[in-house]
N, C-alpha and C positions, 0 to 999 in steps of 0.2 A: 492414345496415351492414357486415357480416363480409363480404357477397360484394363488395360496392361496392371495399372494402377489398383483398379480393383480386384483383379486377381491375386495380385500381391499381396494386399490385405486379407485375401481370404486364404491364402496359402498361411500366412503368420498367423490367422486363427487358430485353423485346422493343425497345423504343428504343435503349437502350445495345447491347445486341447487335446489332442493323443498321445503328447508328451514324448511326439519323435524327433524334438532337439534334443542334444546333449547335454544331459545334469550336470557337468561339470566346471566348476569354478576355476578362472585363472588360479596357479599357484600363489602370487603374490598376494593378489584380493583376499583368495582363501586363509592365508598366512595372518592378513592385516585384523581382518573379522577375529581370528584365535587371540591374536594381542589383544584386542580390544575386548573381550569376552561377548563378544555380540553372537550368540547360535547362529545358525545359515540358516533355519526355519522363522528365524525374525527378521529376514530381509528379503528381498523382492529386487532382482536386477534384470533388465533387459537392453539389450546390444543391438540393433539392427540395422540395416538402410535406410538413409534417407528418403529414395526413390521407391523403395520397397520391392524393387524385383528381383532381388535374393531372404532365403530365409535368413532370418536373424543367427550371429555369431552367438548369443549368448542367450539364453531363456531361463531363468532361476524364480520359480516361482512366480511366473508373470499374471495367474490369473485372481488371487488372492488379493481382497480387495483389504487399502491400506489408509491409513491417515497418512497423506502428505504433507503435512505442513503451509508454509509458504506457496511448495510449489503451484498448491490450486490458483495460484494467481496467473500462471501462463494457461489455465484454461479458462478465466473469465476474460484476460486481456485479447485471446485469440478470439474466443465468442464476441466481445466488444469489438473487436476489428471486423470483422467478418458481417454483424450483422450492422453497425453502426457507418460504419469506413473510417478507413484513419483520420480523414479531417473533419469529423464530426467534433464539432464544440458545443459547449454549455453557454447560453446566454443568461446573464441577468437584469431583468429587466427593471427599471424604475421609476416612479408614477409620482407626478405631483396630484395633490386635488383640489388647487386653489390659486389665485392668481399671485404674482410676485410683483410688486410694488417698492421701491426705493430698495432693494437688495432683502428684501421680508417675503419668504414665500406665509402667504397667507392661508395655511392649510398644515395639510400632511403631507409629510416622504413617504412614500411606502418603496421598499427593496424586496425584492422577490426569487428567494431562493429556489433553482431548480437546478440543483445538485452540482455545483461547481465543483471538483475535487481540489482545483487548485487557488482557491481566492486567498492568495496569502496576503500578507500586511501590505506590501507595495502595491498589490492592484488593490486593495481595498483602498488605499491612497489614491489611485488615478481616478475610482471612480466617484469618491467625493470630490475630486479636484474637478472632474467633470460636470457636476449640481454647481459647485461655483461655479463654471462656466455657465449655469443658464444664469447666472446674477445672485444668486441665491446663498446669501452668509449668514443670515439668520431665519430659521425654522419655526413662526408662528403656533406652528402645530406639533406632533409628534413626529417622530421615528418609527416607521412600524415596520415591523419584519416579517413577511412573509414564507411559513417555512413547509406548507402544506402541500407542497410538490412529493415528499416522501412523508410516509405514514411508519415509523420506525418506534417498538416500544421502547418504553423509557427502560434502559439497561443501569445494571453498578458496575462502577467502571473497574472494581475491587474482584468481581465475581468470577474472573475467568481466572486469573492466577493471584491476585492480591497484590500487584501493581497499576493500582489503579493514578498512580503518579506519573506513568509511564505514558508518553505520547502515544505511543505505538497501541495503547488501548483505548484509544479518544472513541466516540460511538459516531455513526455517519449521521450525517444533517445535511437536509433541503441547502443552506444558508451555511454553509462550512465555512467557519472564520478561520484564518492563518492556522488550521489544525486542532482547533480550542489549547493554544498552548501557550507559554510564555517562556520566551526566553533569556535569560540573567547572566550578563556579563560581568565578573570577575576582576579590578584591574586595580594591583597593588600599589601603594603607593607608600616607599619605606621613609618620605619623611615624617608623614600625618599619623604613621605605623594603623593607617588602614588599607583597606580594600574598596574602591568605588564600588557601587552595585547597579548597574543600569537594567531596566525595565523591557522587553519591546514584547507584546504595545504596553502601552499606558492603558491601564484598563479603569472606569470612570469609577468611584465610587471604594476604591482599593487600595488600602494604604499601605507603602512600601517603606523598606529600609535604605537609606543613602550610602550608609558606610557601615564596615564591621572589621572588628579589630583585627589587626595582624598579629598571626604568631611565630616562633620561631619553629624549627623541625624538618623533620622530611616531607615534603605531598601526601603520600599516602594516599588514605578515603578522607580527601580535601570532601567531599556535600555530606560526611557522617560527622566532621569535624565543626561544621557552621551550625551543627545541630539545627534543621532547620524546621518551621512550625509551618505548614502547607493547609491544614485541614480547616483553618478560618476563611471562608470566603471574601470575608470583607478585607484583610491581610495577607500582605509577605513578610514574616520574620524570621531574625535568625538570634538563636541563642546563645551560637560558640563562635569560634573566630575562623578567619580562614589561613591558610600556610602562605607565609611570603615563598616561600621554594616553589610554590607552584607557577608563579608568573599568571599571566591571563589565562582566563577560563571561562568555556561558555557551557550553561548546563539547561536544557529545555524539561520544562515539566507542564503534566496537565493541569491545567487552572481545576479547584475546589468545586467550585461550581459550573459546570460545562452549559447546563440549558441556558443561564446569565452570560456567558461567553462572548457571543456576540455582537449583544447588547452594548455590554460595555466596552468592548475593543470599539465597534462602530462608535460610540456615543464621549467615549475617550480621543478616538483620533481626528473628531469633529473639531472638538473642543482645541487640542493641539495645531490644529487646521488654523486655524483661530478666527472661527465659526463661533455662533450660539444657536440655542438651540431652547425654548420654550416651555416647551412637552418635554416631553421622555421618552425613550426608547421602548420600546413594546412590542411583546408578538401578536397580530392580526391578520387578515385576508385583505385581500387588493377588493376594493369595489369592483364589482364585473363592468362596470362600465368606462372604465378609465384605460386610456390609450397610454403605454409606456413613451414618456420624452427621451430615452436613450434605452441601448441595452448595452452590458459589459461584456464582453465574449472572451471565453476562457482560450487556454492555446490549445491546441488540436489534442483527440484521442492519442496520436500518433507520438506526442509529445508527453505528454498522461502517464501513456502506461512507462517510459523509460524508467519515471520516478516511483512506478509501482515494480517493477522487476529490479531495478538495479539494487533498488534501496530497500525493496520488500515495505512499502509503508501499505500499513492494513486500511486504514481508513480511507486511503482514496481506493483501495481495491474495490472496498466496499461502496465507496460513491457513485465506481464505475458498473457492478453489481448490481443496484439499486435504480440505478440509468437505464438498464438494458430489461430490466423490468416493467420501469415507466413505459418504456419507448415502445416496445414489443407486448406488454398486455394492458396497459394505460394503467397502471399500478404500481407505485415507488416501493413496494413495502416486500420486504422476506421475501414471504410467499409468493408473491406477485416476480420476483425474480428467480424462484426458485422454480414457479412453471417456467421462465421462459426461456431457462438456462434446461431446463429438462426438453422441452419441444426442442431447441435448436441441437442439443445432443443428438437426439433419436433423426432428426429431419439430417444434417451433415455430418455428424460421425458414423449414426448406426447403430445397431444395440448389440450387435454380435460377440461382446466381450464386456456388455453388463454396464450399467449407468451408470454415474459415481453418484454419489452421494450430496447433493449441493448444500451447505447450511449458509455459511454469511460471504464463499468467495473468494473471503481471503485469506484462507487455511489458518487464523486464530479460531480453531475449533475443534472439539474433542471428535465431533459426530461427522466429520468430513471425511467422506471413504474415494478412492480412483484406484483401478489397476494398472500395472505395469505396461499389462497388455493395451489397456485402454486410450492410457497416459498415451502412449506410443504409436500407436493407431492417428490419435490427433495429429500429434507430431508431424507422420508422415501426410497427413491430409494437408497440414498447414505449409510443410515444404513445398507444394504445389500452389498453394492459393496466391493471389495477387498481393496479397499483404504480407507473403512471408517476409521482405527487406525487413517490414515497422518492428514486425516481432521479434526477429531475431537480433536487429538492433540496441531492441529495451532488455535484453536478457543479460546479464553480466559476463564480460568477457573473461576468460582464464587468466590471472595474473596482471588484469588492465586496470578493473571499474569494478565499483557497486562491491557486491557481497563477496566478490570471488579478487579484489584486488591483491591480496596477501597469500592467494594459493596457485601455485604455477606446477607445471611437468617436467618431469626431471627430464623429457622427452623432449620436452620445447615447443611441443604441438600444443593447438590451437582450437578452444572452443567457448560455445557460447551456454550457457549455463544457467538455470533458477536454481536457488538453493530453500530446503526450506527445514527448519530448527522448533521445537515443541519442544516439553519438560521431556517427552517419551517415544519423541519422533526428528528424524533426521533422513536431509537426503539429498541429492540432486537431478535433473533432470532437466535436455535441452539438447545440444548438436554437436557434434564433436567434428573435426574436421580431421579425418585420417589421413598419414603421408604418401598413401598410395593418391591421393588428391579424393577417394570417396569420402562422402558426408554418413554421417551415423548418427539416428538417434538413439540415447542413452536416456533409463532410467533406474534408478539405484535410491531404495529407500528403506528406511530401517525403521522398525515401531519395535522398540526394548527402551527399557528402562538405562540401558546404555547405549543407548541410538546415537549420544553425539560423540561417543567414542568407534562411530564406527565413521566417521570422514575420511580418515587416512585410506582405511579398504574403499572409498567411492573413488578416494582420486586415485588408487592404483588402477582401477576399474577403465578410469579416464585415459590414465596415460597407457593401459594394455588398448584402449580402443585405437587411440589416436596414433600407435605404432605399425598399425596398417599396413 
């Protein structure tokens, strides 16, 4: 089967490179592209078997190396399964250095980040609840955070599109708190003619607003309306009101200050705990000689990446990224995952249709390049691998979940899908399930300046595969 396999592959090379598939575009695809004014030289589709022992149905420019977007996240999450295994987890581990007398640890906490993608506010919870389980309610000492597991330069969160408000542009951390993000709930109340505004977390040191007037009107742009003042780190205010018409509303933004992030969520939800605390929160290194009294352990890769496919969240792409760097060249940083996302290319895809391009992972990046041909090649390696169930699970269903909930086949058929979206790039890419009962990988991706006007031509692309 392995060689049948690799034949296969080598037949889908050689095709595409002598350009002895057929140039021609389904009529309707072709049609969709012309609405949408996207040229057929600024996209890139390819059609094939899953199994790989027929030539591909469709080859459009597959060898042309392209910015994907998003989709680069089904090749780190597949590299992450493959070289980690789906139930690899993140521990965190945490260190007294002093003895605990009548409920007073006499020392320091130290907490030690190595790269959790998912330590949101509730496990940050259990595992302060867990310090009070050693007795431990008040902190003689500091807080210290250890975040020196990845080596990441300090980025502007501003710098990539000027959304630096934006969750989805948080930068990765050793010590990844609930996202560096906050989120503010909305909740009208027409007799006091205000709005409640609730905080989560409580961040220490940050002074919030309780209530903001109620107006009358439509919804509308309800967060252009609160006029809101984000860029003080020591504050959350709002200057205008919000619509009673909108009813409840929750809206996440990235906290002002990201490197104090965690700091203060930890040193906030202590406090709430109703804990104290001595010292102060602070970043440091774990003494080498100190044994962790617990560690926290994240849910599985396999569980991970769902939230990175379904939902497209950049930052834990990136954590997952920066992990498979640690782990594979003992170096959390860029570069350090950028060799080991290239060695494990060259070692289980191959170079026969040219390396992509790696920069952060998770396709928020202008400089991230993969072929059609390439993209697809994986694909069919990972239809074979042990881990295809995890992957093909975390990828968005057609018309179900995640990014693809709201787009279905007028066919009715059935697939599993990445999608990925940039100011000048658009696309999809993943499995399709045709009604002959074969499986197909597809990818279809556009780099124009009207790239997101070419969706409708990806899902006819879809529904011509899936009519099989």
């Amino acid at each position: 089967m392995r060689a049948v396999s690799l034949l296969a592959l080598s037949l889908l090379s050689s095709l595409v490179c002598t350009g002895a598939l057929a140039q021609t575009l389904p009529p309707e695809v072709d049609a969709a592209l012309t609405r949408a004014k996207v040229p057929r030289d600024a996209v890139t589709l390819l059609v094939a078997d899953a199994d790989g022992v027929r030539p591909p149905r469709l080859a459009w420019r597959p060898q042309v190396p392209v910015n994907p977007a998003s989709i680069m996240k089904v090749v780190t999450t597949y590299a992450a399964l493959d070289l980690l295994g789906a139930a690899y987890t993140w521990a965190t581990p945490v260190y007294i250095d002093g003895p605990v007398r009548n409920g007073v640890l006499e020392g320091n906490l130290y907490i030690q980040g190595r790269g959790d993608p998912k330590l949101v506010l509730e496990r940050l919870w259990l595992l302060l609840r867990r310090v009070q389980g050693l007795g431990i309610h008040t902190i003689g000492g500091d807080i210290v955070l250890d975040r020196s597991a990845f080596d990441v330069p300090a980025t502007d969160p501003n710098a990539f599109d000027g959304e630096g408000l934006r969750p989805y542009n948080a930068a990765p951390d050793a010590l990844l708190v609930n996202f560096k993000s906050v989120v503010m709930t909305f909740v009208p109340d027409r007799d006091a003619q205000t709005a409640q505004v609730n905080f989560e977390p409580y961040l220490a040191g940050v002074g919030t607003q309780a209530t903001v007037p109620l107006s009358a009107g439509h919804c509308g742009d309800y967060r252009a309306t609160l006029a809101p003042e984000f860029a003080d780190p020591a504050r959350i205010r709002f200057a205008g009101t919000y619509p009673a018409a909108c009813g409840e509303k929750t809206w996440a933004v990235a906290y002002a200050d990201p490197r104090s992030y965690a700091a203060r969520a930890i040193g906030g939800l202590w406090a709430e705990m109703g804990s104290k605390l001595k010292g102060q929160v602070r970043d440091g290194r774990v003494p080498a000689a100190l044994k962790p009294v617990f560690e926290a352990e994240s849910p599985p890769l396999s569980e991970v990446i769902r939230d990175i496919n379904k939902y497209s969240n950049n930052v834990m792409a990136q954590q997952v990224f920066l992990t498979v760097g640690l782990q594979q060249q003992k170096r959390g940083s860029p570069d350090g995952a950028r060799d080991a996302m290239r060695q494990w290319w060259n070692e289980r895809i191959g170079t026969g249709e040219g390396q992509p391009v790696f920069d952060n992972g998770a396709g928020l990046s202008r400089d991230e390049r993969i072929s059609a041909a390439a993209l697809a090649k994986m694909l069919q390696i990972a239809w074979k691998s042990p881990v295809m169930p995890e992957l093909m699970a975390s990828l968005p269903s057609l018309g179900v979940d995640g990014t693809l909930r709201r787009r279905a086949l007028r066919s009715g058929g059935a697939a599993h899908l990445k999608t990925g979206t940039l100011r000048d790039a658009s696309g999809i890419a993943g499995y399709v399930h045709g009604a002959s009962g074969r499986r197909y990988v597809l990818v279809a991706i556009a780099n124009h300046a009207n790239a997101g006007a070419a969706r409708p031509a990806f899902d006819a692309l879809v529904d011509w595969a899936a009519r099989d």
